[in-house]
Structures are given as structure tokens and as C-alpha cells.
C-alpha positions in Angstrom: -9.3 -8.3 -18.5 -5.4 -7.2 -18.4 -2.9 -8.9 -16.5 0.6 -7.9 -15.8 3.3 -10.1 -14.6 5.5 -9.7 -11.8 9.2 -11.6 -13.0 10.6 -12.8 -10.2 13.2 -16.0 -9.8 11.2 -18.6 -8.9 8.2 -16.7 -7.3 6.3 -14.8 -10.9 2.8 -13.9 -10.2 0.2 -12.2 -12.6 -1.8 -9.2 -11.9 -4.9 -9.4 -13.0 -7.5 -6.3 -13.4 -10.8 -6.2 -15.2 -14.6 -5.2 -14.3 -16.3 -8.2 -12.6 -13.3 -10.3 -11.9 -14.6 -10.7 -8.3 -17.1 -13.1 -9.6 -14.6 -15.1 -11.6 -11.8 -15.6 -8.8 -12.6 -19.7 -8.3 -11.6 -20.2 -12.1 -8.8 -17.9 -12.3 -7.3 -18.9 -8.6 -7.7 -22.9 -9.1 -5.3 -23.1 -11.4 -2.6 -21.6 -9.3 -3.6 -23.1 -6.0 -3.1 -26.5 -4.7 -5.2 -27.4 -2.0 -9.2 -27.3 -1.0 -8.9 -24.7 1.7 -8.9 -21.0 0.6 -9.1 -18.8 4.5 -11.0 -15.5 3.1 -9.7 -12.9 5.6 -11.6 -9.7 5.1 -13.0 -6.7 7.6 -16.5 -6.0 9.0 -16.9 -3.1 6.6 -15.8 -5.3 3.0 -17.1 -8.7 4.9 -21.5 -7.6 3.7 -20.1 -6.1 0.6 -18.0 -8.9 -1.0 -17.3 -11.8 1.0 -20.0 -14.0 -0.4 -20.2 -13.4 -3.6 -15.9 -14.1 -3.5 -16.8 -17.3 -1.5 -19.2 -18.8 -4.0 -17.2 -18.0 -6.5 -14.1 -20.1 -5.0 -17.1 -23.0 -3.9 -18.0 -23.3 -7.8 -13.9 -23.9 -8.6 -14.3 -26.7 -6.0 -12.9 -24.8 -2.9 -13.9 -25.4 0.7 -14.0 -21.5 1.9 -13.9 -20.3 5.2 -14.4 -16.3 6.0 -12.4 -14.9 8.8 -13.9 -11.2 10.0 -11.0 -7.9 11.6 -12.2 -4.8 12.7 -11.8 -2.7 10.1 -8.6 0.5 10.5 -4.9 0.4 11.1 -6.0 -0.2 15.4 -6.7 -4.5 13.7 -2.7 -4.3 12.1 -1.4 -5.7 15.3 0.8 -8.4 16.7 -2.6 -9.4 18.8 -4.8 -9.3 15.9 -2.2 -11.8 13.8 -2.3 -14.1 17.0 -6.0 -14.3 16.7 -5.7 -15.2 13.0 -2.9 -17.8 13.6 -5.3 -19.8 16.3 -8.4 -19.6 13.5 -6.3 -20.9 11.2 -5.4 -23.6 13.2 -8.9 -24.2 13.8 -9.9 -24.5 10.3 -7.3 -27.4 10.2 -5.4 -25.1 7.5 -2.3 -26.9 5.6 0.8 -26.2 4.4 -1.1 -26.9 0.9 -3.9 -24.6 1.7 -3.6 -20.5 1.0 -5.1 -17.3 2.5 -7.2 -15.0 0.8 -7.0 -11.3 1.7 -10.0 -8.8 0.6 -10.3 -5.7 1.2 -7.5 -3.0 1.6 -4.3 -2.2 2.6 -4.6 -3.3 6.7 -6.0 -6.6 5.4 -3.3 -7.1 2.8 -0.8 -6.2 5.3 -2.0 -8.6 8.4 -3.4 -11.8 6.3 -0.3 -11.4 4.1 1.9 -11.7 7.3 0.0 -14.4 8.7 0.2 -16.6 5.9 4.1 -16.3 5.4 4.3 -17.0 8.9 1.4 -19.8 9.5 2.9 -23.3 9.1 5.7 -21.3 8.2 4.5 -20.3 4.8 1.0 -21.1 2.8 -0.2 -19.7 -0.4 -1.8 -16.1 -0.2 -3.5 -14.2 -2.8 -4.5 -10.8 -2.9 -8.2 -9.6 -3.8 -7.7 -5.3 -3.0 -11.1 -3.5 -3.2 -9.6 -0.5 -2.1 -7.9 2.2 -4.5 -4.9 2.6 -2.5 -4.6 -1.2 -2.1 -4.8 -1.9 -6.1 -2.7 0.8 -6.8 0.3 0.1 -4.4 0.4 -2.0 -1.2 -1.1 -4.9 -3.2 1.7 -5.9 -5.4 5.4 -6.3 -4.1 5.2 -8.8 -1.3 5.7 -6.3 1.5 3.1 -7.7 4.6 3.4 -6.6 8.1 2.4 -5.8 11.3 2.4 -2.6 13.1 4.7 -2.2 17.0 3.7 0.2 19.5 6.9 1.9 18.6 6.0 2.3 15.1 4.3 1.5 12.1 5.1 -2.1 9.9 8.4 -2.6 11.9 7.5 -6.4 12.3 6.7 -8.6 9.0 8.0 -9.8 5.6 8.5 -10.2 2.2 5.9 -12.4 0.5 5.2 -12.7 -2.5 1.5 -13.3 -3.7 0.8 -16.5 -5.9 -1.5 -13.5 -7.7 -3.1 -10.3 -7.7 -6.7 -9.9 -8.9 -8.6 -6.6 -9.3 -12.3 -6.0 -9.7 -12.0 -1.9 -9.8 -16.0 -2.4 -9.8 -15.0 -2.5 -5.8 -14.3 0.9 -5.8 -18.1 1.8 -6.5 -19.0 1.4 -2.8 -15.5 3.3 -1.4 -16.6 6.3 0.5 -14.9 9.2 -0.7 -12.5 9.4 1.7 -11.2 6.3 1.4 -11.0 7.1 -2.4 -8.9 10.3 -1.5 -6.5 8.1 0.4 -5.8 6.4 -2.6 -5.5 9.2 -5.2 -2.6 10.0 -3.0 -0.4 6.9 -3.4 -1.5 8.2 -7.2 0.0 10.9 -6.9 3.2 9.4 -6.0 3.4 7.5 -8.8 3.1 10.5 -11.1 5.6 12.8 -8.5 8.7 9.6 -8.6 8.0 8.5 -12.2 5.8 9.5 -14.7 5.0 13.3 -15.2 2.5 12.4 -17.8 0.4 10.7 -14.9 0.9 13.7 -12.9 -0.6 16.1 -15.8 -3.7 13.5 -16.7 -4.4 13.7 -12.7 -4.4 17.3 -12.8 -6.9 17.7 -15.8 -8.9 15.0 -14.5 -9.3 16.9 -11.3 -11.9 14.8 -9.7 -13.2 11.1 -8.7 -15.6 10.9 -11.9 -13.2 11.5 -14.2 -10.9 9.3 -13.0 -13.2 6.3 -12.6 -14.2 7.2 -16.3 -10.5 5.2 -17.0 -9.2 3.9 -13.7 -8.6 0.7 -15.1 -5.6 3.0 -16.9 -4.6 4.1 -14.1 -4.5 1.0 -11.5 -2.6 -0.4 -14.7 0.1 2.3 -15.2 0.6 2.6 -11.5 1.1 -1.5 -11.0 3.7 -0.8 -14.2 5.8 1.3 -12.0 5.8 -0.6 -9.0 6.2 -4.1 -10.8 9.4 -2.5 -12.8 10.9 -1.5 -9.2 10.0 -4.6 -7.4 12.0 -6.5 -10.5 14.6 -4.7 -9.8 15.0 -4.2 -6.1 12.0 -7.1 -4.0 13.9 -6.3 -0.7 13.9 -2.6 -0.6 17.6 -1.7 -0.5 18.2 0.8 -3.3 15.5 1.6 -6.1 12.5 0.8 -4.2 13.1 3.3 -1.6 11.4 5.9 -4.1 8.1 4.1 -3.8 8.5 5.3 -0.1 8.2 8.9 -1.5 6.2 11.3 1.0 5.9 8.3 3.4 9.2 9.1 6.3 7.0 12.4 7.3 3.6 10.8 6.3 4.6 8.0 9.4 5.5 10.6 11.6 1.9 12.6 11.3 0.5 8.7 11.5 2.2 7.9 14.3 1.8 11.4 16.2 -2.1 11.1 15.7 -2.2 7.6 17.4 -2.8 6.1 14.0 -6.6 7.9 14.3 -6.9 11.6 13.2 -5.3 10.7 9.3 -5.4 7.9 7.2 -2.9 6.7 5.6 -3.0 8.5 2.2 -3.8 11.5 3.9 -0.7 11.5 5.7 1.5 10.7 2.6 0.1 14.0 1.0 1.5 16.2 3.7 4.4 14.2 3.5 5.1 14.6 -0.2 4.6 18.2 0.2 6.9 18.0 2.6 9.5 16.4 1.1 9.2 18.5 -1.7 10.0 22.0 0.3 12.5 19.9 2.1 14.2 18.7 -0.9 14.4 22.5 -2.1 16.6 23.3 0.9 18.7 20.6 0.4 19.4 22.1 -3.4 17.8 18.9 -5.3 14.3 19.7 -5.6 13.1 23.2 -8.2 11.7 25.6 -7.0 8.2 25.6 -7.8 7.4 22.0 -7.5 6.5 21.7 -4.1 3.6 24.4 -5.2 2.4 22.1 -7.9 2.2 18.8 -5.5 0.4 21.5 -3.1 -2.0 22.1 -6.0 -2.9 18.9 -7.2 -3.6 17.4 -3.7 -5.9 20.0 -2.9 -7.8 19.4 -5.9 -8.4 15.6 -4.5 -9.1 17.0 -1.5 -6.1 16.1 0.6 -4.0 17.9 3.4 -0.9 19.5 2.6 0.1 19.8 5.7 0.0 18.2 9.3 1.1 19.4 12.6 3.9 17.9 14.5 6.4 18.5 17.2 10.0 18.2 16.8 9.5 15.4 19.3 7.5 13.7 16.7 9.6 13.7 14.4 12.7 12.3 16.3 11.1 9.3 17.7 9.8 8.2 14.6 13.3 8.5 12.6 14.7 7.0 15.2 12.4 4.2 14.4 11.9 4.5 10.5 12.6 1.2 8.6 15.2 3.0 6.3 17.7 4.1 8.6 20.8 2.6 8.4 22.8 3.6 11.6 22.7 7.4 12.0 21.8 7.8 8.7 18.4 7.5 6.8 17.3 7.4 3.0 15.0 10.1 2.0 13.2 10.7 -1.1 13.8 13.7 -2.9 12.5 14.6 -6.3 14.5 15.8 -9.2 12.1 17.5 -11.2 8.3 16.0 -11.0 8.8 12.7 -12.5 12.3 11.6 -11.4 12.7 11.0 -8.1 15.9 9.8 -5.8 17.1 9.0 -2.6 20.1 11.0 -0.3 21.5 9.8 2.8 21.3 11.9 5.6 22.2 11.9 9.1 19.2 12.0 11.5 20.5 15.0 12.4 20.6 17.0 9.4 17.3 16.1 8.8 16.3 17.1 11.8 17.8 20.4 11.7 15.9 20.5 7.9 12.4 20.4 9.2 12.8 22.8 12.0 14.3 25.0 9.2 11.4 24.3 7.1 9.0 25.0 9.9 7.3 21.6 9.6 
């Protein structure tokens, strides 16, 4: 077991990862959480796989647990789904001393984290993320939210969890594709901030060899993320490289209805992206948009996505990190070093239709 703390005034949480964890959560949760209510909120596909063995683990650390079941995919990461929680809560008789429990991935972390910052206006919520793109990134930071028909996460928060814990034994029972998803966010990591990442990824080459020392990598990648969060919790200057890959990735989301591409798989087409769009703008080497290309492929992810120009206005319009007529966008330096440029919508607008996107 290897824990990692997340400094922040006031609200300092540890990050917990280790084989078998899950089964240990009632001891290492009681003494960080106050009352005897712990709301499990989970999806149908994690609920058979993991939701008893987490609740008996919380009933032998003297917990009264309750298990609240989603549909599982970014269609449950609504403001009608949160309504539905809200009301359970209620039901449960939850308290301001109680806390919320999210398993499972990055739609559950999102959606339970948002209701519990918002039930009672605020109980205690701890995330349990079985999934590698969860573990690795939307985890740990505090961001929780709630997708708008006009966009992706444009309603929610920053909440901080009281902790983080990670059982990467979860990600025996991930389907492959779901595992791909997650090598992107990976990926990331290596493309804004660590080149030596990027290389082990690339003579790794493949799922086995990276489960042979995931718990590295979950590690390394939490490293990066906590660093920035430290530095920047509400997203207004170094954090926005975390969001490398992820303006275009929203827009081949969004285009798709949210259906066609995953999360992870949109990312990848975005970082490629970026990267060719970050040549034109004079920033980014030649060269290192073909390396991203050739590492995704070898985890079996898109490097490209389809979408019209009308696509790709209505989502800018929309993105979170727009700031008038202007938006931040994340460019890379070299692979490794990564930063953000203002542009007008505009410009980047005339950029991808340059590109070809």
C-alpha cells in the first residue's frame, strides 16, 4: 500500500493504492468519516462485481451501508439522474454527518461527486475508482459534474474527496475497451509532463505489460495531477494542461451524441489533433504529432474522428475554457512540456479547417 497526499488548505486528502484495498475500505475510511451512513453509489455493470464485498467491508468498520444502482455510460451523467439520487438520498434519511461513496468510474465519480457537494449542501464523499481512466485522472482533483444538453460537464463543482482509495486488482475484470480508454488519459500524462512515461508506454506496448507495474503507473500519473491541483484546484492557469487532447476530444463526444466514442477514445484523436494543430501554430516540432499517432495505435486507439466544421463551432462556443471570444488550448512544446495559448474562436476555427480536421 502507497498513499499520496493531496495538500490543500484545509481540505488534504490521501491517495491510497495497493492490491486488495477494496476489502480493507471500512478500516481505512472510519477514521476519516464521521457518521454511520456511507450511500454506496455505483452502476449496474460495477454493482455484481464489487458492491458487496465494498459494503461488508464498511459493515465490519461499523457502517450502516446503503447501495444506490445508475445505468452504466455517459447517457446516467445527467441533471435527471442527480435528481433521482438527491430524492434516494433523502430517503435513506442521509445527514449532513453522513458521506457518499462513489465506485466505479469516471460517470460515477462525476455524478455521486456532484450530488454529495450539493445534497444537504455538502456531505463527505469518497472516491473508490475501479476503472483505469478513473484511478489515473478524473479521480483525484475535486472536479464532479453533470453533463447539459448543450454540452459536456457544464453544470457541477469543485469537491474535494475526504480520500481516494485504489484497489488496481479492479482493473482485472475491465473489458479491454474500457482499458484503452484509460491508456489514453495515460498517455496524456506522458505527452504534458513526463517523456520518460511516454517512452516506458511505448516499450510496454500492450495491456500485459503494463498491468505487470500499473501500480507505477496509477502512481506516477496521480503525482502529476496532485502537483497541478496544489498549484491551480480551480482550473485557471496550470491545470488547463491536464485538459490536453480534451477541447477536440468534446467536440467528437459531443458530435457522436455521447455514443459512437468513449471518452478516452475521443481524447486520442484529440491529442493527435492538437498536436498537428499546434505545428501550424509554430509551437509544436515537427514530428511529434507522428509519435502520439504511433503510440495510440499501439493501445489500440483512434487517431482520428470525423467532424463538421459545425461541430466544432458549437462546442467552442460552449467549451468550459473560453473566456469571452477567446479560449485556452493545449499545445505541446516538445513531448513532455506542454502549455496553453489563447486564441480567438476564430483562429482556431480557421486552424482546423486548415488542418483538415
Amino acid at each position: 500500500m502507497k498513499t499520496l497526499t493531496v495538500n490543500l488548505p484545509g481540505r488534504a486528502y490521501d491517495i491510497v493504492c495497493g492490491r486488495g484495498l477494496l476489502d480493507r475500505a471500512g478500516e481505512l475510511l472510519r477514521p476519516v468519516l464521521r457518521g454511520d451512513l456511507a450511500v454506496i453509489v455505483t452502476d449496474s455493470n460495477v454493482e455484481p462485481l464489487y458492491a458487496a464485498r465494498l459494503a461488508r467491508s464498511l459493515h465490519g468498520a461499523g457502517f450502516r451501508a446503503a447501495i444506490l444502482e445508475i445505468p452504466p455510460g455517459e447517457q446516467s451523467k445527467t441533471p435527471e439522474v442527480l435528481a433521482e439520487l438527491w430524492e434516494q438520498m433523502a430517503d435513506l434519511g442521509i445527514t449532513r454527518s453522513d458521506s457518499v461513496i462513489a465506485l466505479g468510474g469516471g460517470v460515477v465519480g462525476d455524478l455521486s461527486g456532484f450530488a454529495a457537494a450539493t445534497i444537504l449542501r455538502g456531505v463527505s464523499f469518497v472516491q473508490i475508482p475501479t476503472t483505469l481512466l478513473a484511478q489515473v485522472d478524473s479521480s483525484v482533483g475535486g472536479k464532479v459534474a453533470v453533463d447539459l444538453e448543450a454540452g459536456k460537464n457544464l453544470a457541477g463543482a469543485f469537491y474535494q474527496p475526504k480520500m481516494v482509495l485504489m484497489d488496481p486488482d479492479t482493473l482485472k475484470t475491465l473489458p479491454d475497451r474500457e482499458f484503452r480508454c484509460g491508456m489514453a488519459e495515460v498517455i496524456k500524462y506522458g505527452c504534458i509532463r513526463d517523456r520518460a512515461l511516454f517512452d516506458r508506454l511505448a516499450e510496454d506496448g500492450g495491456r500485459e505489460r503494463v498491468m505487470a507495474h500499473v501500480e507505477e503507473i496509477l502512481l506516477r500519473c496521480c503525482d502529476i495531477k496532485r502537483q497541478v491541483v496544489e498549484q491551480d484546484e480551480m482550473d485557471t492557469g496550470l491545470r488547463m494542461l491536464l485538459n490536453f487532447g480534451h477541447t477536440l476530444g468534446h467536440v467528437y463526444e459531443r458530435a457522436y451524441g455521447y455514443e459512437r466514442y468513449n471518452h478516452g477514445e475521443a481524447v486520442a484523436a484529440g491529442m493527435t489533433a492538437a498536436a498537428g494543430l499546434g505545428t501550424l501554430l509554430g509551437v509544436t516540432p515537427e514530428g511529434v504529432r507522428g509519435e502520439i499517432e504511433a503510440l495510440l495505435r499501439q493501445y489500440g486507439l483512434p487517431t482520428s474522428i470525423a467532424a463538421g466544421q459545425k461541430d466544432y463551432a458549437a462546442a467552442l462556443t460552449k467549451d468550459k475554457k473560453s473566456d469571452g471570444g477567446q479560449i485556452s488550448f493545449v499545445v505541446l512544446r516538445e513531448i513532455g512540456r506542454a502549455e496553453t495559448v489563447k486564441l480567438e474562436k476564430a483562429k482556431l476555427l480557421d486552424l482546423i479547417r486548415e488542418a483538415g480536421l
